[in-house]
C-alpha positions in Angstrom: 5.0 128.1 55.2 2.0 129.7 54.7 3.7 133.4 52.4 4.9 131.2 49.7 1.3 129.3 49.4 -0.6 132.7 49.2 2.4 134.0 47.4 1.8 131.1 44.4 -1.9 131.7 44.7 -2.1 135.2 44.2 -0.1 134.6 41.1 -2.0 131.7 39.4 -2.5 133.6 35.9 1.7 135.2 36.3 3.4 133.2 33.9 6.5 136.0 34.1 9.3 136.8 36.4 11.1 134.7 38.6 10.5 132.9 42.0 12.9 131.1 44.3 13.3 127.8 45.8 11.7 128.7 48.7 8.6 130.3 47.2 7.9 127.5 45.1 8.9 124.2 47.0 6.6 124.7 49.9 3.5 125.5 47.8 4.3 122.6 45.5 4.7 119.9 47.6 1.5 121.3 49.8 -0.4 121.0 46.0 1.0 117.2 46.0 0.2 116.3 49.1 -3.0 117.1 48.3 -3.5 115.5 44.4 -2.3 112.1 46.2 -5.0 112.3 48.4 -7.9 113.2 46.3 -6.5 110.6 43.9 -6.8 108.2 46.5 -10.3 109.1 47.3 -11.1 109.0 43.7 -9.3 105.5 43.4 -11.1 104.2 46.8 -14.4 103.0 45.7 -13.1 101.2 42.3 -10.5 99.4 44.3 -13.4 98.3 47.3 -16.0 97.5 44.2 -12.8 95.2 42.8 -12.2 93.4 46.0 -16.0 93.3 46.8 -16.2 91.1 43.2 -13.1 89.0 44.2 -14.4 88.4 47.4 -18.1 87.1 45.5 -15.8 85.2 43.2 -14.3 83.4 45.0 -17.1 82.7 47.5 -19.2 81.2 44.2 -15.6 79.4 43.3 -13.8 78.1 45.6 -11.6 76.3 42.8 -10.5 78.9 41.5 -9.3 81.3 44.4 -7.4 80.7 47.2 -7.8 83.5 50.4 -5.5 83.4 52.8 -6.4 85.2 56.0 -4.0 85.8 59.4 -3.7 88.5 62.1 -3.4 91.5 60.5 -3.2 90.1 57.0 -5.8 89.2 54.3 -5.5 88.4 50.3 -7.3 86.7 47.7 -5.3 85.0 44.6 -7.0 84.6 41.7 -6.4 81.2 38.9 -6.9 82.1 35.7 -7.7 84.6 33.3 -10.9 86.5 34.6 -10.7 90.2 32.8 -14.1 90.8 34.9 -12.9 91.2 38.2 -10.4 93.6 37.2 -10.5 97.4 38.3 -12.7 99.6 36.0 -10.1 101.8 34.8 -12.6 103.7 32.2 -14.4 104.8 36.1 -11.0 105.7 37.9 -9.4 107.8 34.9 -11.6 110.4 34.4 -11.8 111.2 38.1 -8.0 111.1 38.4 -7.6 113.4 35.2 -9.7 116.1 36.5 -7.7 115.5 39.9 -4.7 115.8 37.6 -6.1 119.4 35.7 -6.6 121.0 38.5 -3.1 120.3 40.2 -1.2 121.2 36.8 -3.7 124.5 36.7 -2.4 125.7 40.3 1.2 124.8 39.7 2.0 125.5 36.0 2.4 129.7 36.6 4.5 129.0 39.5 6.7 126.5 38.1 7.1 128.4 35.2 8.6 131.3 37.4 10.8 128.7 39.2 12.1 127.6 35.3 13.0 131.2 34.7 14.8 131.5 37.9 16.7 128.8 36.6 17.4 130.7 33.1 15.5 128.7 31.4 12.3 128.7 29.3 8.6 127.5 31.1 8.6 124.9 28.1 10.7 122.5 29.8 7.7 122.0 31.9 5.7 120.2 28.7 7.1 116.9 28.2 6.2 115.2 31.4 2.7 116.6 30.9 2.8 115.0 27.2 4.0 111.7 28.0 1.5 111.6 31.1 -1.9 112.5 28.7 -0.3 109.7 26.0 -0.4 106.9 29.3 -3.9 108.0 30.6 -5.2 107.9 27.1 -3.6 104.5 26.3 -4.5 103.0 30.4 -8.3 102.5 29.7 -7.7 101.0 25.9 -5.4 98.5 27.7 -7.7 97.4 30.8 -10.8 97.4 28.4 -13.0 94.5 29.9 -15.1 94.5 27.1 -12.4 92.9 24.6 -12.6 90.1 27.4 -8.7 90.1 27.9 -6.6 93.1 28.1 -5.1 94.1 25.0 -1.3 93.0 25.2 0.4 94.7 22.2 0.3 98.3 24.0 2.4 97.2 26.9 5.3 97.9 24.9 4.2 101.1 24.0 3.3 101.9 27.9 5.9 101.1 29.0 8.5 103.1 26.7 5.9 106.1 27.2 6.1 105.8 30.9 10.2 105.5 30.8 10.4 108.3 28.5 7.7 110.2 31.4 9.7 109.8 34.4 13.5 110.8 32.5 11.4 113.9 31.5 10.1 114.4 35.0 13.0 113.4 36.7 15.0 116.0 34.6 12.2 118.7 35.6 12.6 117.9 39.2 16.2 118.7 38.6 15.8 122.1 37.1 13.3 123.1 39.9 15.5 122.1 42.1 18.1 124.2 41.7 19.8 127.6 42.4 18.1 130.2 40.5 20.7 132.1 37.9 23.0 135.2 40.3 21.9 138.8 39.4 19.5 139.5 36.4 18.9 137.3 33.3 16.2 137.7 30.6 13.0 136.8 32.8 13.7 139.2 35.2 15.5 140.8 38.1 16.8 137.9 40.8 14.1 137.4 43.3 16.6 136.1 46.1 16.8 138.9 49.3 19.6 140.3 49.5 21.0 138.5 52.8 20.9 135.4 50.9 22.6 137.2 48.3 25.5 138.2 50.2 26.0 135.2 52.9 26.1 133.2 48.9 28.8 135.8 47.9 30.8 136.1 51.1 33.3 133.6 51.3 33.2 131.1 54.9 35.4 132.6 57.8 37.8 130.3 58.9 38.1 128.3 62.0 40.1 129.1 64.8 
């Protein structure tokens, strides 16, 4: 567990050569695990501020709310339009895009090796990266409380940027994902031991 992670590490600014499945898996999903939950801690005091409003609003309105409460259960519903009480993206965002930089920093040499394992070029990486910047740029234009509603007309652009996101990243996941190209190809020699090599090339015994 630990050889791939100070494996990856040590080659942060090694954008050549090639690295196997598992060199790269373990130290990826280790960097995920940890993005999620520094996004969350980045998230966690907009989303308490946002219920702490609610909770005001609908203490000052009884009207217009409705809070339903039960073991183990509590929510508040909201009537109306009320842009106000809604999260401030424009806080969250920057947090989460520096949360964002610094997982794409650590990861980007290594998945690049894991890409040319694959036979294929490190660019394959950009697109999900592209369409990710394009949502976080158009998420705080679309949540804006100061236009006093939120601004409509981009959904449809969101949402086709966000499809277009996870094909991209979905077809990435799919590339890292699999076995790295037998014997030598342009980026390098094949970085699989040479057990693995041979229990791939030797053909199953068969059952008595």
């Amino acid at each position: 567990m630990f050889k791939p992670i100070t494996h990856n590490l040590a080659g942060l600014a090694r954008f050549s050569g090639r690295d196997t499945r598992e060199t790269f898996w373990p130290y990826a999903l280790t960097l995920f695990v940890l993005a999620m939950a520094a996004s969350a801690l980045v998230a966690m005091p907009a989303i308490l501020g946002t219920m702490a409003k609610m909770q005001r609003f609908a203490a000052e309105h009884p009207d217009q709310a409705t809070v339903r409460q039960g073991p183990g259960s509590y929510s508040i519903q909201i009537h109306g339009s009320h842009p106000e009480l809604m999260p401030d993206m424009g806080g969250i965002l920057p947090g989460l895009a520096i949360v964002l930089l610094v997982f794409v920093v650590l990861v980007a040499a290594a998945v690049v090796r894991r890409l040319h394992d694959r036979g294929k070029s490190g660019a394959w990486a950009l697109p999900p990266l592209i369409f990710l910047a394009i949502g976080m740029m158009l998420m705080p234009r679309l949540f804006d409380a100061a236009q006093g509603a939120p601004n409509l007309s981009l959904l449809p652009l969101l949402f086709a940027n966000n499809l277009l996101y996870l094909a991209s990243l979905g077809w990435l996941l799919v590339l890292l994902a699999g076995d790295g190209t037998a014997g030598p190809n342009r980026h390098g020699e094949d970085p699989t031991p040479a057990e693995v090599r041979q229990r791939r090339r030797s053909p199953p015994r068969p059952r008595d």
